[in-house]
VOGU-3710 file (C-alpha; in Angstrom, 3 decimals, decimal comma):
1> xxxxxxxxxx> 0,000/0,000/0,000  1,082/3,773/-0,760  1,404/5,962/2,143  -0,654/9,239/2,026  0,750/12,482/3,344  -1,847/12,696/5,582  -1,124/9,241/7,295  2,092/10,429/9,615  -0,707/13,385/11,335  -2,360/10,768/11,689
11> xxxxxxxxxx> -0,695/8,538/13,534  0,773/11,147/15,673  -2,850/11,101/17,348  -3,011/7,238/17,300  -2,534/7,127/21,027  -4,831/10,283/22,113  -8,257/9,449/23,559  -10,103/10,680/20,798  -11,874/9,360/18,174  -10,668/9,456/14,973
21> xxxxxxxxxx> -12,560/9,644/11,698  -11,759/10,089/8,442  -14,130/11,333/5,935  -14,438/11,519/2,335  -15,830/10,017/-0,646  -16,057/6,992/-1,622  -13,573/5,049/-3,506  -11,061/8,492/-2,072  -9,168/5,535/-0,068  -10,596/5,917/3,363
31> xxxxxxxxxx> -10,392/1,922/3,769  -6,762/1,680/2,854  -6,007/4,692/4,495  -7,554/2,763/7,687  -5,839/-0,311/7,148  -2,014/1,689/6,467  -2,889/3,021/9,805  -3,258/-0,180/11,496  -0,177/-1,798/10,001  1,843/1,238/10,709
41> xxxxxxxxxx> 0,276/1,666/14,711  1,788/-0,447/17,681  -1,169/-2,161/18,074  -1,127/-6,001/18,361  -4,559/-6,612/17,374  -6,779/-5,043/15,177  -10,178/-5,003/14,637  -12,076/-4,173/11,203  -16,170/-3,672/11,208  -17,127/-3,126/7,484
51> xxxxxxxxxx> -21,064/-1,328/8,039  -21,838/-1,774/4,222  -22,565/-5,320/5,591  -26,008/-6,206/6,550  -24,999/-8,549/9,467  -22,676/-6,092/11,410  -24,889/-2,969/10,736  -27,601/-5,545/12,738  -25,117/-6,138/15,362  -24,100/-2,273/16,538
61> xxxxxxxxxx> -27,495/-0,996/16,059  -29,154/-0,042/18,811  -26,783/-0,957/21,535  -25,930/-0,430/25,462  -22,979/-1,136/27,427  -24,090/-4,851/28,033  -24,587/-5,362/24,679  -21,506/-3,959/23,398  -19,484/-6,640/26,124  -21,711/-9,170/24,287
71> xxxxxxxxxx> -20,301/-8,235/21,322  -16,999/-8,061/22,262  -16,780/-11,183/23,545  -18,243/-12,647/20,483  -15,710/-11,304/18,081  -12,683/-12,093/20,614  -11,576/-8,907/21,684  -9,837/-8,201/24,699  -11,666/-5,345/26,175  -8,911/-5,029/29,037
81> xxxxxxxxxx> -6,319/-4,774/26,351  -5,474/-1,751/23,603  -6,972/-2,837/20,494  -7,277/-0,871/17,335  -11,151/-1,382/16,202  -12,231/0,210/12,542  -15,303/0,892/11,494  -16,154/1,395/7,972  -18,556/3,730/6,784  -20,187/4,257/10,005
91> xxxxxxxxxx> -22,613/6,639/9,012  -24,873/3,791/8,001  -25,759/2,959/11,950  -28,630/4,207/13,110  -27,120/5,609/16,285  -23,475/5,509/15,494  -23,294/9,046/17,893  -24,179/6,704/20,738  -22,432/3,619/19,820  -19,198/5,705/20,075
101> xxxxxxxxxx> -19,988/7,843/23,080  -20,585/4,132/24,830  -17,412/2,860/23,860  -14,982/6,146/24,449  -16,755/5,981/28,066  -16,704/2,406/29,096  -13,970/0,500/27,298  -11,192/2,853/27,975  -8,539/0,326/25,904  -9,812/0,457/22,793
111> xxxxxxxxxx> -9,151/2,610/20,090  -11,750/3,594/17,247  -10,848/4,445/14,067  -14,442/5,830/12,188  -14,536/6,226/8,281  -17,422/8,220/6,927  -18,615/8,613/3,304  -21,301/11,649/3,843  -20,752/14,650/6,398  -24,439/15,211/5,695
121> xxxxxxxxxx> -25,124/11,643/7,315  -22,408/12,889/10,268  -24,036/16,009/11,067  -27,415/14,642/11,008  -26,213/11,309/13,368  -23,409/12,554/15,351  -24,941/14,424/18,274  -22,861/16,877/20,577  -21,923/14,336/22,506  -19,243/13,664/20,965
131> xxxxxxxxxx> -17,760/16,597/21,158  -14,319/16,999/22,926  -13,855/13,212/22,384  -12,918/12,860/18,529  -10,672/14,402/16,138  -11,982/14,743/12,102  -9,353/14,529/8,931  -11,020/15,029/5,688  -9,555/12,014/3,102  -8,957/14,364/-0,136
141> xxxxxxxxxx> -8,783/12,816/-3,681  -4,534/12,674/-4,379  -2,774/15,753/-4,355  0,226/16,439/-7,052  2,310/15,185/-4,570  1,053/12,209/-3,839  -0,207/11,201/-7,767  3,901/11,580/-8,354  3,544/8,698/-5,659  1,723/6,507/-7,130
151> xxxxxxxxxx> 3,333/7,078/-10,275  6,559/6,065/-8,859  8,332/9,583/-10,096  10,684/9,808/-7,302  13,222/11,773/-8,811  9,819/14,613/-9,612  9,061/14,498/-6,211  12,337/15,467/-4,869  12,420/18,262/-7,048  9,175/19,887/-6,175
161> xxxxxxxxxx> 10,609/19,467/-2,280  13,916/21,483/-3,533  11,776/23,970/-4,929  9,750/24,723/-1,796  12,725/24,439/0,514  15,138/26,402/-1,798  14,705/30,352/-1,310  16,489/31,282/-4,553  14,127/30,003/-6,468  15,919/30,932/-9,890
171> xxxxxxxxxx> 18,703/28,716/-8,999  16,387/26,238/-9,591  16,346/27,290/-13,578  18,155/25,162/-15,157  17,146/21,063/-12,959  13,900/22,604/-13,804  13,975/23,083/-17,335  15,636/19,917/-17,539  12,494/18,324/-16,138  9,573/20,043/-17,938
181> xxxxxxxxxx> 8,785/17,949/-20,561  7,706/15,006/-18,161  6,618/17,405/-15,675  3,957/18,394/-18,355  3,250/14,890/-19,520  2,198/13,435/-16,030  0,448/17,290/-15,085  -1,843/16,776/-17,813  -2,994/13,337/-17,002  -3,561/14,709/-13,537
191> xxxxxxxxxx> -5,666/17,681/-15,158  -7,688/15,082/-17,818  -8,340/12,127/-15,189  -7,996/13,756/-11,819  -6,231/11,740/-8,384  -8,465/9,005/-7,079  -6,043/6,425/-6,159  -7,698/3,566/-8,248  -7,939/6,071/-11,271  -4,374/7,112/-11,009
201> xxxxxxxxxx> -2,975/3,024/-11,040  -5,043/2,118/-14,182  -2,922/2,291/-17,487  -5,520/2,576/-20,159  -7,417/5,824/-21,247  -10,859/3,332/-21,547  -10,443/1,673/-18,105  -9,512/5,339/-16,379  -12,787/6,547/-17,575  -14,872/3,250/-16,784
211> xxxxxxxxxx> -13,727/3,713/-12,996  -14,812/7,255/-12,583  -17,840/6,484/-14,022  -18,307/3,455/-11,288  -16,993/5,896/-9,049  -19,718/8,694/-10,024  -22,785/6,338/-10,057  -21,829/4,861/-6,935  -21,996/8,519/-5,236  -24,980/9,659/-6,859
221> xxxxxxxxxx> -26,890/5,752/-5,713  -25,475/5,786/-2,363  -24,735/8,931/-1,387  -27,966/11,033/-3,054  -30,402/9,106/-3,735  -30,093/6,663/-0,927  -28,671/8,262/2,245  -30,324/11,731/1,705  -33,002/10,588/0,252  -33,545/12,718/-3,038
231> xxxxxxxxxx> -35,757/10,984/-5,726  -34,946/13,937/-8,205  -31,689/12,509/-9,332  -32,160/13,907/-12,574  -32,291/17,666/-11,378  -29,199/17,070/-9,115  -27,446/15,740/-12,066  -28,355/18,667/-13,854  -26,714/20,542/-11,379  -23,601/18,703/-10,907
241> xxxxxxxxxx> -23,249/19,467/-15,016  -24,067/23,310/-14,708  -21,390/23,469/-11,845  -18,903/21,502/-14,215  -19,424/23,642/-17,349  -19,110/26,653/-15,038  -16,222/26,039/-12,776  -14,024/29,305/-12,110  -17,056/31,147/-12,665  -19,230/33,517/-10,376
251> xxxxxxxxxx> -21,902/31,333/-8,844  -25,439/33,426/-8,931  -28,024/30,712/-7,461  -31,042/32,894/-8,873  -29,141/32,110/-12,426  -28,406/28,421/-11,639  -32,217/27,835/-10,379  -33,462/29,155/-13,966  -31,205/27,509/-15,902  -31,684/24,026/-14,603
261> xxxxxxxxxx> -35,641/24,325/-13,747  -35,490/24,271/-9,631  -36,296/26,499/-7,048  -33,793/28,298/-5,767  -34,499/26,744/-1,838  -33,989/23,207/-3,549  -30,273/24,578/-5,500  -29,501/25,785/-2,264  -30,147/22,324/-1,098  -28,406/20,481/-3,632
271> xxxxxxxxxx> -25,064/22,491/-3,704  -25,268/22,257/0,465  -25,312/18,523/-0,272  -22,840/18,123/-2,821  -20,190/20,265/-0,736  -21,081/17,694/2,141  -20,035/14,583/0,358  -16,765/16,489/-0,807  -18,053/16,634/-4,708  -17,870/20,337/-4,806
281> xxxxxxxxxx> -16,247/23,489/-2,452  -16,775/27,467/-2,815  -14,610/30,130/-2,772  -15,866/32,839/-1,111  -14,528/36,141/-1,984  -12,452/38,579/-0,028  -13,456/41,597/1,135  -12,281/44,280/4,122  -15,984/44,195/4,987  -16,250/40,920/6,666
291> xxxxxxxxxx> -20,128/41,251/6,168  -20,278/41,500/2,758  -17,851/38,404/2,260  -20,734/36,098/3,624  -23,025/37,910/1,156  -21,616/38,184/-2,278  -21,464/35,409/-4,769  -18,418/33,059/-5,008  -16,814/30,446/-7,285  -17,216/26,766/-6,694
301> xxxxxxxxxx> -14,873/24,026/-7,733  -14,678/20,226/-7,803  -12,221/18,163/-5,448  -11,749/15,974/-8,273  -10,916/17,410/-11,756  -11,486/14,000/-13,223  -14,914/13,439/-11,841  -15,487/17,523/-13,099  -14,320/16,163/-16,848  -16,894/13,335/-16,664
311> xxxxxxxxxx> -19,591/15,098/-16,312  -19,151/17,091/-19,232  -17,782/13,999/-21,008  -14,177/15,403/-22,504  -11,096/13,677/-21,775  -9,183/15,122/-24,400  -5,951/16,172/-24,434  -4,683/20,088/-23,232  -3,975/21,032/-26,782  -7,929/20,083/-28,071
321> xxxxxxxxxx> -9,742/21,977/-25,043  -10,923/25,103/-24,817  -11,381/24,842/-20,715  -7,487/24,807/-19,988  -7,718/27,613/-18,255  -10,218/26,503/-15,879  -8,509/23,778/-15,136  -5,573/25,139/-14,049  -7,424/27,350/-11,698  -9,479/23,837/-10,579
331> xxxxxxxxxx> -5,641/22,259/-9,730  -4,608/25,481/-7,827  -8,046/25,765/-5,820  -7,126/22,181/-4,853  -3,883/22,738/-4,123  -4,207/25,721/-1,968  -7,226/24,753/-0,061  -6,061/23,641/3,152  -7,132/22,134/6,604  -5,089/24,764/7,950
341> xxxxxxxxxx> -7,159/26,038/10,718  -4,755/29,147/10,401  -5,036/29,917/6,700  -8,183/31,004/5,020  -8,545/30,781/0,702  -10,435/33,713/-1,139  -11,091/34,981/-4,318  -10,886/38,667/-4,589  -12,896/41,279/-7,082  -13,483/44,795/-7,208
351> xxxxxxxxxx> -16,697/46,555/-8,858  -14,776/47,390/-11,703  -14,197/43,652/-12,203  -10,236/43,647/-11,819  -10,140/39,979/-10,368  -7,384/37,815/-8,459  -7,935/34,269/-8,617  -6,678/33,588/-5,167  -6,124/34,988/-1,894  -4,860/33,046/0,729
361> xxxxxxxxxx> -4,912/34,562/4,312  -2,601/32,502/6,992  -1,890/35,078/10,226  -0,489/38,699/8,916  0,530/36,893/5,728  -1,324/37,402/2,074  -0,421/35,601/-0,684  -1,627/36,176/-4,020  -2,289/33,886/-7,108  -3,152/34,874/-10,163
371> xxxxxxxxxx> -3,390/31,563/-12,914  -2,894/31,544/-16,239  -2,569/28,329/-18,360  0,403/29,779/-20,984  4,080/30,445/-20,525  3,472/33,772/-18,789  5,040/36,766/-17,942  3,159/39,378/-17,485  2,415/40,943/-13,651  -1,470/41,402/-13,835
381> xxxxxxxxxx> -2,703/44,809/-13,037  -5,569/43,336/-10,417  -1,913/42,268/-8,163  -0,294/45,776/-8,035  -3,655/47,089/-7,105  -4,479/44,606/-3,999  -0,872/45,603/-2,937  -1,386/49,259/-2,889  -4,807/49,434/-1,173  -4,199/47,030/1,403
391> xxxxxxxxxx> -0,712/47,241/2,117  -1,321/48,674/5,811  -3,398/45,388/6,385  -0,403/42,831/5,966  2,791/42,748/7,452  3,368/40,711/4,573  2,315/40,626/0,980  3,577/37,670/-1,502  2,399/37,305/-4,969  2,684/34,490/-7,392
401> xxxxxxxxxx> 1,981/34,015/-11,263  1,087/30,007/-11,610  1,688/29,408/-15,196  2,429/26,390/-17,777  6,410/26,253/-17,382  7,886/29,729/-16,735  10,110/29,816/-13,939  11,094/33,615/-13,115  11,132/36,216/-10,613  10,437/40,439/-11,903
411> xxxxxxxxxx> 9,406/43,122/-9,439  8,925/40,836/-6,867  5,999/38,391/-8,652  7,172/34,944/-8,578  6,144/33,100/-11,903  5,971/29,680/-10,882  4,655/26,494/-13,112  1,706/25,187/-11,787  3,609/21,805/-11,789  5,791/23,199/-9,293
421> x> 2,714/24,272/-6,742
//
């Protein structure tokens, strides 16, 4: 199994009280992820519950403390001992909120390990009495980093870690250069077919394509129509294709809710739902005013390019699509968008419609991204402007140019390939 960046945080909390879960969609690689975890922890014996199973899902619903010691002595486990015990896809317990609360307060030795499919199913389930005794890490599709994993390019790995560790960057010019053309080669297969782990480890175009379409209709069975419960299917599909055609665009739901022939409560409804089973995320946009940032329109973009490109059925190549740009922006979304309780991602506009693509906010720090999908080298005008009227609100302000393959500093804009973010 391939290790995931995110598996050493986690295992730094394997021996904390809490709960962990890890959520995400399905097919993302919770499972493995669950299993690495146990292989890689001290534990001696490990315990894995798999709730997609009729016969287990009967056996933890609806539970007390003397039941659970039932149950524990039926499967063999040690309650006096520190096991590891996984539960997959919990969400589909009835009470899975009390099952855990049970266990975290009377079987101090064990250690749970939740996976969850649907934060809509979570919130809805998970009362507050859980609160203060787990810990949540969101299971993201691969990362650039981590695709280079699975692709077994360590040698393009090491050099995006020089990059970020080196501070002079232009240094860098000429390993880079050296590296482009398979830089580009494996950055567009990332762009076309997106990182699910099973996606990434097929060879063929055809059988790349036949998984995210199993991995699509399995999400839109399971995870819409079945656990919340919407028999319009149809209309959410339409939506999911609207949102795909229109990534790195304004959202206006009053638009969206004439265009695809639902009421605007219901779009509202829909996108809430398809940003809770990690499909889609918005990017709201910056402003000084902190009140108008919750009321103006943003941008919203999938967590998976590849599942994005299905839905408007093009896996061509870069050099036959006319949406290179917005894919681009779709990597650098993903890239930037971070669990970093610190850091904050915005888009930023002015009335006059000069537009940054990105804004990230971490302390006194703002760093600014503007993507283009060329070899570019031109500072856009919308950067010098956000320097000038809020320089008195950073201590710092850094600005980037993510573009195809130039590598380049002028005026202090770093023009970075997007390969190298």
């Amino acid at each position: 199994m391939i290790v995931r960046k995110i598996l050493s945080k986690i295992l730094k909390e394997i021996d904390s009280a809490e709960i962990l879960f890890l959520l995400g969609t399905r097919q993302v690689g919770k499972t493995t992820l669950s299993k690495l975890i146990a292989q890689e922890s001290h534990f001696d014996n490990v315990y894995f519950f798999d709730f997609e199973d009729k016969e287990y899902r009967g056996l933890f619903d609806s539970v007390s403390v003397k039941k659970l010691e039932q149950i524990f002595k039926l499967e063999a486990i040690d309650v006096g001992q520190k096991n590891l015990i996984i539960f997959d896809e919990i969400q589909l317990l009835d009470d899975p909120s009390n099952m855990l609360k049970l266990i975290y307060d009377h079987f101090k030795m064990l250690k749970i390990i939740a996976t969850g499919s649907s934060s809509l199913q979570i919130k809805a389930k998970f009362s507050d009495s859980l609160a203060g005794r787990k810990r949540v890490y969101k299971i993201e599709p691969l990362d650039f980093d981590e695709f280079l994993l699975f692709k077994k390019e360590e040698k393009l790995l090491r050099l995006r870690k020089m990059f970020k560790e080196e501070k002079d960057k232009l240094s860098m010019v000429p390993i880079v250069k050296s590296q482009t053309t398979r830089f580009l080669e494996l950055f567009e297969e990332y762009l076309v077919y997106g990182g699910y782990p099973e996606v990434v480890l097929l060879e063929s175009r055809e059988d790349k394509i036949v998984k995210l379409d199993s991995i699509a209709s399995s999400y839109i069975q399971k995870d819409i129509k079945d656990l919340a419960n919407i028999e319009n299917i149809d209309a959410c599909n339409r939506l999911i294709q609207y949102l795909s055609i229109n990534i790195g665009n304004m959202i206006n739901l009053s638009s969206i809710s004439t265009a695809i022939g639902l009421s605007l409560p219901t779009v509202k409804k829909y996108i809430n739902l398809l940003q809770d089973t990690f499909i889609v995320d918005e990017l709201r946009p910056f402003y000084k005013n902190k009140n108008k940032e919750i009321s103006k329109n943003g941008k919203m973009f999938f967590k998976d390019i590849g599942v994005r490109n299905l839905q408007i059925k093009n896996f061509n190549t870069l050099s036959y699509r006319t949406d290179v740009g917005e894919l681009y922006e779709n990597y650098v979304f993903n890239q930037l968008d971070s669990q970093n309780i610190l850091s904050s991602l915005y888009m930023y506009r002015t009335q006059s419609k000069t537009e940054i693509d990105f804004v990230k906010i971490k302390e006194s720090i703002a760093s600014l991204y503007e993507v283009k999908s060329g070899s570019n080298h031109k500072i856009p005008k919308a950067i010098v402007e956000f320097e000038k009227r809020y320089s008195d609100a950073f201590l710092q302000i850094d600005k980037y140019v993510v573009n195809r393959d130039i590598l380049d500093v002028k005026l202090g804009v770093l023009f970075v390939p997007a390969f190298l973010l």
